[in-house]
C-alpha positions as CSV (number, residue, x, y, z in Angstrom):
1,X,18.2,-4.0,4.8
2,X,18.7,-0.4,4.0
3,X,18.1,-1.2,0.1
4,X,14.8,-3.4,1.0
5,X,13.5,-0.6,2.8
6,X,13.8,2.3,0.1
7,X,12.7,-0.1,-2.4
8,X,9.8,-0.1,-0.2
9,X,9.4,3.0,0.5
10,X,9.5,3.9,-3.7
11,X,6.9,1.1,-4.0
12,X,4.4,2.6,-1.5
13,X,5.1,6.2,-3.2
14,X,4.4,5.0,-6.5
15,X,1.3,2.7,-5.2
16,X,0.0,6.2,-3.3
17,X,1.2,8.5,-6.2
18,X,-2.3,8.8,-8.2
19,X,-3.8,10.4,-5.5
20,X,-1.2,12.5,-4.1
21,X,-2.9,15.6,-5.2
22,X,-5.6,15.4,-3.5
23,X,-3.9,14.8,-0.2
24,X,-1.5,17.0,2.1
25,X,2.1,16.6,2.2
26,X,1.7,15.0,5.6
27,X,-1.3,12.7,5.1
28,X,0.6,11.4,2.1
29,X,3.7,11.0,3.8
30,X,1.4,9.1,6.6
31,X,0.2,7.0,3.8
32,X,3.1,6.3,2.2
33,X,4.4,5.2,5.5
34,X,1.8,2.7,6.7
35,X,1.7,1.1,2.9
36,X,5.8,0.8,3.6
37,X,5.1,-0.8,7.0
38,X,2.3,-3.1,5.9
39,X,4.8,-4.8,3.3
40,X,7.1,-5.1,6.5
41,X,4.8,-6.7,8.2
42,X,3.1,-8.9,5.4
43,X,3.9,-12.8,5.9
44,X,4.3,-13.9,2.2
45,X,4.4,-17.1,3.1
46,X,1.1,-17.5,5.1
47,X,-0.5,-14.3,3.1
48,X,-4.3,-14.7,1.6
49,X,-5.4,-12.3,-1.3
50,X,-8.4,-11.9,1.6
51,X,-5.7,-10.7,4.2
52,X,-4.7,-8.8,1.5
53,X,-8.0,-6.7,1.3
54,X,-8.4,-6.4,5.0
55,X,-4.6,-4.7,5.2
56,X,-5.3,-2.7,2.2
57,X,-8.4,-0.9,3.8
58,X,-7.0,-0.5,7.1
59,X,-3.7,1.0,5.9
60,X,-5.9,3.7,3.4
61,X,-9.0,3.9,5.7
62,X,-7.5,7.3,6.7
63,X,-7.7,8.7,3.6
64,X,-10.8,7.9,2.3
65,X,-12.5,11.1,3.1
66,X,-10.2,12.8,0.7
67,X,-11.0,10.4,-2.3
68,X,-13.7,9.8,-4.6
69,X,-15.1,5.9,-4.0
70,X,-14.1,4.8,-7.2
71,X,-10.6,6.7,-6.9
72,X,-10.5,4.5,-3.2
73,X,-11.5,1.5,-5.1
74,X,-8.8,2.1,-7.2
75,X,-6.0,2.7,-4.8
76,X,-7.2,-0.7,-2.6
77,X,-7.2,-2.4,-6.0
78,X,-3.7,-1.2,-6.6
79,X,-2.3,-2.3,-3.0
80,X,-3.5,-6.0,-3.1
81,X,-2.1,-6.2,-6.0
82,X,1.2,-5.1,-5.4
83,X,1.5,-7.1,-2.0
84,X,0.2,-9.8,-4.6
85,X,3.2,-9.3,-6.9
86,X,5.6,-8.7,-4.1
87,X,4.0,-12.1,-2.1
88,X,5.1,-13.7,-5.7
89,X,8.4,-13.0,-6.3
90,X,9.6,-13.3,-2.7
91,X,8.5,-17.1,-3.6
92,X,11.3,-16.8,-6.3
């Protein structure tokens, strides 16, 4: 469980990462933990790539201010597909 959850927690770092610059150590710690916690949370088997939008803006909504709208974009794009990806191979 430890392992699953620092795999997690590298996966939302890296998913975050491209905008780390323009955020605060703390508000990118923030976001890094509510991408971590939204892949805890996400039911792979029952998950829809429109569930998948819906997380993805409520777990970055907070840090939208900070970002440009195609830099957001960007950064939601990045998160569905990653819980995408993850919803895939936990099929596997």
């Amino acid at each position: 469980m430890v392992e699953r959850n620092t795999t997690l927690e590298e996966l939302a770092g890296h998913i975050a990462d491209p905008v780390g610059a323009k955020l605060t150590r703390e508000d990118f710690a923030n976001v890094v933990g509510r991408i971590t916690l939204a892949f805890k949370h996400l039911d792979v088997k029952e998950a829809r790539k429109a569930e998948f939008e819906r997380i993805a803006l409520e777990v970055l909504k907070p840090i939208q201010p900070w970002l440009g709208e195609a830099e957001f974009a960007a950064l939601v794009n990045r998160l569905i597909g990653a819980m995408t990806a993850f919803c895939v191979s936990d099929d596997d």
